[in-house]
Structures are given as C-alpha cells and as structure tokens.
C-alpha positions, -999 to +999 in steps of 0.1 A: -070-124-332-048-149-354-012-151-346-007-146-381-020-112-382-004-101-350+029-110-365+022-090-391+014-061-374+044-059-357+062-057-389+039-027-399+039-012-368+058-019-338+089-017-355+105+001-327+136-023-314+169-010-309+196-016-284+199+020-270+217+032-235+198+027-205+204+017-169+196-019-160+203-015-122+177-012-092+151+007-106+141+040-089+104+046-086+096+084-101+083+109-085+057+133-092+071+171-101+055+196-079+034+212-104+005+202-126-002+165-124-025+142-134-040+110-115-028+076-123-051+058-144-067+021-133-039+000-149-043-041-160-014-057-144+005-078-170+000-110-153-039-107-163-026-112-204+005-131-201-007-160-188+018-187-191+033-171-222+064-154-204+097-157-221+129-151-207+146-118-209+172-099-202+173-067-172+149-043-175+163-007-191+157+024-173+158+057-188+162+091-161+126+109-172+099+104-195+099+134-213+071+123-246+050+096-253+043+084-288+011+072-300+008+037-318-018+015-331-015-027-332-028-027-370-051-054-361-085-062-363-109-039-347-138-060-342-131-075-309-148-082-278-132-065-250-131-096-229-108-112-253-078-079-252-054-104-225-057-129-254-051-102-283-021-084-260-008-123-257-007-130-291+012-096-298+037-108-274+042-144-286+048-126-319+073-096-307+091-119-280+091-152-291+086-154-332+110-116-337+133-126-304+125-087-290+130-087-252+098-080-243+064-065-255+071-033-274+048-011-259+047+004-225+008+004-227-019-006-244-057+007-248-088-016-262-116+000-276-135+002-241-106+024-226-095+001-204-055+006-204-031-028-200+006-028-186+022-039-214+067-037-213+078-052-177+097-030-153+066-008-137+046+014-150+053+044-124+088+040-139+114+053-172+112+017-185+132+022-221+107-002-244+110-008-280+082+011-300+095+039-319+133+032-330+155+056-325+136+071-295+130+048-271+150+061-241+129+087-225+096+082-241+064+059-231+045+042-264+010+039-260-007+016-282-043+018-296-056-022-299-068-020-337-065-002-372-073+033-375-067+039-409-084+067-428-119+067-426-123+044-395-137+054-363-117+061-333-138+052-299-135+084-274-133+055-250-102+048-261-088+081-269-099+093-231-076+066-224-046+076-241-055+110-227-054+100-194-021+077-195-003+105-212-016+130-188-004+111-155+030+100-172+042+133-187+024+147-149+053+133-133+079+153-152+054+183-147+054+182-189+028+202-206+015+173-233+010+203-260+048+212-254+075+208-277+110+186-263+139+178-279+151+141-280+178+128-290+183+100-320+198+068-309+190+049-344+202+062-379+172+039-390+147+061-373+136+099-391+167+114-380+209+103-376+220+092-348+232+117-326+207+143-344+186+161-317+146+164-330+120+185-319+087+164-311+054+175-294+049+156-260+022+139-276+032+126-307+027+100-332+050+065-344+052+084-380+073+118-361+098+097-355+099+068-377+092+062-414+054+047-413+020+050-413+012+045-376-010+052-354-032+052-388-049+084-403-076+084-382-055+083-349-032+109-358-065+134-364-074+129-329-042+136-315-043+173-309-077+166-293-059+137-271-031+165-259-058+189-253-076+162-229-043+150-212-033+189-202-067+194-195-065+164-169-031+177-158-054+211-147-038+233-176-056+256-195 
C-alpha cells in the first residue's frame, strides 16, 4: 500500500488521538470475570509488522476495564495479498507515529481480509491499553480495525468479520460484557459526538461514527455489525 494513501487514511479515519487520563504505571494483567467468556483469539505479535520501524514513545496508558470496542476500517486499498498486511500495518504506523507524531499505532487491533488479527497499540493485548482510535473515548474501549474500505456496496469478507467477532468476544469476555449490551462512557474530548464530561450510551459493539463525526468503519461494515455482536455473544456462550 503507498505511504501516501495510508496517510491519508488516517486523516479519514483514525482520527482518534487525544490526551485523556490513564495510568502509565506497572500494568496489571486482566483477568477473566467469572461468567460468560470467550477464548482468546491467535494474535500476530507486533514485532512480526514493525520491523525496524519503532519510534520512540512515551509510557504506555492503562485504563481499569474495557467496557466497548469500536469498530474501524483503515480506508485503504482492499486488494491486498495477505502476506503483505505486516508491510500495510507498517506503513499505517510510519504514518500515525512518525509523519502525525501520535504515540503509537492507533488501533489496539487490526484484522486483514483472511481473519487473521494483528497486535497493533503496544502495552499487551490481555490488557486496558488507552489507544487513540475514537477521540473522546479512548479510555475504556479497544478499536478494532478492519484492513480496507468498506464503503457502500463493497463486500465484507466473513473471514474478517468472524475475526472482529472473536476479538470482541474474548475482550469484552473478560469484563463478563454482553457485546449486544448497552454502557455508558464517558466523553473526554469536546471534539468527539458529545462534550466533555457528557456521559453517552453506546452498544458494546459499536462503530468509529457513534462516537465521532465520520463515515467509519464504511457502510458496508457498519451493516454487518449487529451480525458481528451476535457472533461475539454467541462465542461468549450467550443466547
């Protein structure tokens, strides 16, 4: 994918950065809610994309739960061989932490068109890592992001929605969260949907547009959503 349009998709899409709350001490592993969980999908360690592109940055942020995820999409070509998703995930990360100065990669995690799912955000995956995805609401939240454009019209591999399924499901497991539930969250950002301060009602599962002013994760992605919280409680064993 050319840097140019990875760039550019951050502008469209992963506009997310904000410098909200969040412990930057020893991190503290969670742990599974007794309850309906969900099992941890096979997870790409970071190290297979970033290569030798690391930048410096500052302490990982730690929120206390992960209470929703939001769903994303790169806005980036679609036509890519799987093989090549360390060098696309790189290239989104030259652009977000080296040409925009963001502290890391955006997204907690990110899904290819095969459903294989990538660590994305440093910090652990098992953990509350605060990322920079969905401004206003990064503290307490996971963003998942689709590799690709799924505008209206354009086909959504179940690959990769079984994906997002099954990272949502084994995340929001761990705080014993129904993915078709509703949670409040509070706004960090007056730049997001809501004031700062203002506390919004979101489902689990929900989309970059519920809490910020844009069209991601695409048309097509947000169609499938209700299917992908359906999937992810059904993983978690709920009805």
């Amino acid at each position: 994918m050319p840097g140019l349009a990875a760039v550019t998709a951050l502008v469209l899409c992963a506009v997310g950065i904000d410098r909200t709350p969040g412990d930057a001490g020893r991190p503290v592993a969670a742990r599974a809610a007794v309850g309906h969980t969900a099992a941890r999908p096979e997870i790409v360690p970071r190290e297979r994309w970033l290569g030798d592109a690391a930048f410096r940055r500052p302490p990982v942020r730690y929120a206390g739960r992960v209470s929703a995820v939001f769903v994303h999409h790169t806005d980036s070509p679609n036509g890519y061989d799987c093989a090549d998703t360390p060098r696309i995930i790189q290239s989104l990360y030259t652009g977000q932490a080296g040409a925009r100065h963001w502290d890391d990669i955006g997204y907690n995690f990110l899904v290819d068109r095969c459903g294989t799912v990538y660590e994305g955000r440093a910090g652990g995956v098992d953990r509350a890592v605060v990322g920079a995805h969905t401004q206003g609401f990064n503290v307490g939240t996971a963003g998942i992001a689709a590799i690709g454009t799924f505008t209206e019209g354009v086909p959504v591999p179940k690959a990769m929605t079984d994906a997002v399924a099954a990272v949502a499901a084994w995340k929001l497991g761990l705080t014993d969260t129904d993915p078709r539930a509703r949670v409040n969250l509070v706004s960090t950002n007056s730049l997001s949907r809501y004031r700062a301060g203002t506390r919004a009602t979101f489902t689990a599962v929900s989309g970059h547009s519920d809490g910020y002013s844009t069209e991601c994760p695409g048309a097509a992605l947000t169609a499938r959503l209700p299917e992908i919280r359906q999937r992810a409680a059904h993983l978690q064993g709920r009805r």
